[in-house]
N, C-alpha and C positions, 0 to 999 in steps of 0.2 A: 504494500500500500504506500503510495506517495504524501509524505508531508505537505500537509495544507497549503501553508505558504509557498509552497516549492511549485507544487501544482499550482496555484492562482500566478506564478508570476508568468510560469509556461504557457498559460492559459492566453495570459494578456499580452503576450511575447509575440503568441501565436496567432493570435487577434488582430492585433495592430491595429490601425483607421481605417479601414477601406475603403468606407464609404459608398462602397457599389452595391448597392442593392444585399439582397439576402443572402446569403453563401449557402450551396447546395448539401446543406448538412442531410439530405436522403441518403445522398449519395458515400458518405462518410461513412466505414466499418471501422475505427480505430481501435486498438486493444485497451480494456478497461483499466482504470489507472488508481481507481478505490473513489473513496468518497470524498467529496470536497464541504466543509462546514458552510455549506450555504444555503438560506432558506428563501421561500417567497412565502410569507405569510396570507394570509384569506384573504389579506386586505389591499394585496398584490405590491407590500413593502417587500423588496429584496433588502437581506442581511446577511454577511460575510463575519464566521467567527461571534456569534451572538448582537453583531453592530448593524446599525441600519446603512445600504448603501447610499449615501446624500448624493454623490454623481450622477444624475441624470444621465448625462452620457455612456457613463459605466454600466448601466442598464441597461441604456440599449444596448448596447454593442454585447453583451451577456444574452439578451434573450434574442439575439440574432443568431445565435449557435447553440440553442435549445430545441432538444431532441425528447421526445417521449417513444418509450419503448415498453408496451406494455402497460402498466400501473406507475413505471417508473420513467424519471427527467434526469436528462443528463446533459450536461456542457459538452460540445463537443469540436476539434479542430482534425483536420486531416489525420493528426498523429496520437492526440489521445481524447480519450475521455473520460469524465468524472461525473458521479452523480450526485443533485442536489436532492434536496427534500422541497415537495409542494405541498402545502396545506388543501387548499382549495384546488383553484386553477391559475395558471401562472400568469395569466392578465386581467387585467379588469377593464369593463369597458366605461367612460368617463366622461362620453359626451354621445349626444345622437343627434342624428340632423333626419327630417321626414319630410317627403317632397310627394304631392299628390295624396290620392285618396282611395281608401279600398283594393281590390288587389292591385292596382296602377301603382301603387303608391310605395316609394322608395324609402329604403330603414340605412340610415349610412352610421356607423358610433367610429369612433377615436375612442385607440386602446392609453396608456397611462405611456404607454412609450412608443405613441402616436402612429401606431397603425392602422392605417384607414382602412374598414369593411363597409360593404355594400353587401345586405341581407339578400340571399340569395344562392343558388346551389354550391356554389365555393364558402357562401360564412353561413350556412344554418343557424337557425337560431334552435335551442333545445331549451326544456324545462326539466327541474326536478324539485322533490317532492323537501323540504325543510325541516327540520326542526317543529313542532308545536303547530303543525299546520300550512306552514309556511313555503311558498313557491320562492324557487334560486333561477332565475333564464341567464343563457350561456350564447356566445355566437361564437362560433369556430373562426378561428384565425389562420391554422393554417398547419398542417400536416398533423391534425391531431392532436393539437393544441387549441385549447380556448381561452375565452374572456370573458367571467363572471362580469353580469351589470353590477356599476353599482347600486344602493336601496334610490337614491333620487333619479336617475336613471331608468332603473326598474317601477317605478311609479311612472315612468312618462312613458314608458311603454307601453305596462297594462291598461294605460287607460286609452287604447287604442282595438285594445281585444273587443271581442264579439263573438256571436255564438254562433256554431255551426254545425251540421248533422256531418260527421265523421264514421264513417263504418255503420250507421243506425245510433249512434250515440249524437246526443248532442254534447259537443264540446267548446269550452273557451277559451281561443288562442289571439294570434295576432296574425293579420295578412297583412305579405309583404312582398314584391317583385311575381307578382302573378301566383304563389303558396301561400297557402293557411298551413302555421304552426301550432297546432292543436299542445297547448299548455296543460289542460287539466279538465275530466268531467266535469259541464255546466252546474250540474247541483251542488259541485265541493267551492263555490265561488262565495256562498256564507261565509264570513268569517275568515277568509284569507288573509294572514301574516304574508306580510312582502318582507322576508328574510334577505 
């Protein structure tokens, strides 16, 4: 197993600025390198060694080489890789922009380390089930990665939802880019916690 620090400098070594768009981390098998002390908490704060990371920039360029494999996230560069711990999911989404109406109608969010999606068969939006009753919506960002809304967010969403016969159910979701994303059976709409 590689020393933390050893590993994060290799990491950032290996990184460098590129700037060019996203680096084909699909395409990357490197051999695994052990675990690197780094967390993204629920709240989509990244922390190195129990410390919050303040660099903006350091984030991004971090979840530009984030790989999920499984249940498990890992950093990854041509030559190695290490895995972090995810709470949640390792983005949050943090802004939304809605253009139009009903299914015409376009769902765009800004991720926390300003990835722009446009709802639609590459960023799905998904729901699940919370805590105490509570609905969590996610939109895929991008090879199996998503982006938990956050709760202010998630209120300007659902209140977009409506109700729709799904399979002979009626259900309440939100359309978006010509899709209904059927969120949860109409009758469980009582009492929903926006988790």
């Amino acid at each position: 197993m590689t020393a933390p620090g050893n590993a994060m400098e290799r990491l950032m070594a290996a990184l460098g600025d590129k700037g060019r768009g996203l680096p084909p981390v699909e395409r990357w098998n490197p051999p695994f390198c052990g675990d690197l002390d780094m967390r993204i908490a629920a709240d989509g704060t990244w922390f190195y060694l129990g410390t919050p990371i303040g660099r903006s920039a350091l984030v991004k360029l971090f979840s530009s080489v984030l790989k999920r494999e499984g249940d498990e996230h890992f950093l990854v560069t041509p030559v190695e890789k290490v895995r972090i711990q995810v709470e949640d999911a390792p983005f949050q989404a943090v802004e939304m922009q809605i253009d139009g109406e009903d299914d015409g109608r376009t769902i765009a969010f800004r991720t926390q380390v300003d990835d722009l999606l446009c709802v639609g068969p590459e960023h799905a939006l998904r729901f699940e089930r919370a805590a105490k009753d509570g609905l969590k919506p996610y939109v895929h960002v991008r090879r199996g990665l998503w982006a938990r809304l956050t709760r202010a967010v998630t209120y300007d969403l659902l209140a977009l939802g409506e109700v729709r016969e799904v399979e002979g159910e009626a259900m309440f979701g939100i359309a978006a880019a010509g899709q209904f994303y059927p969120a949860l059976p109409a009758r469980e709409i009582e009492g929903l916690d926006i988790s």
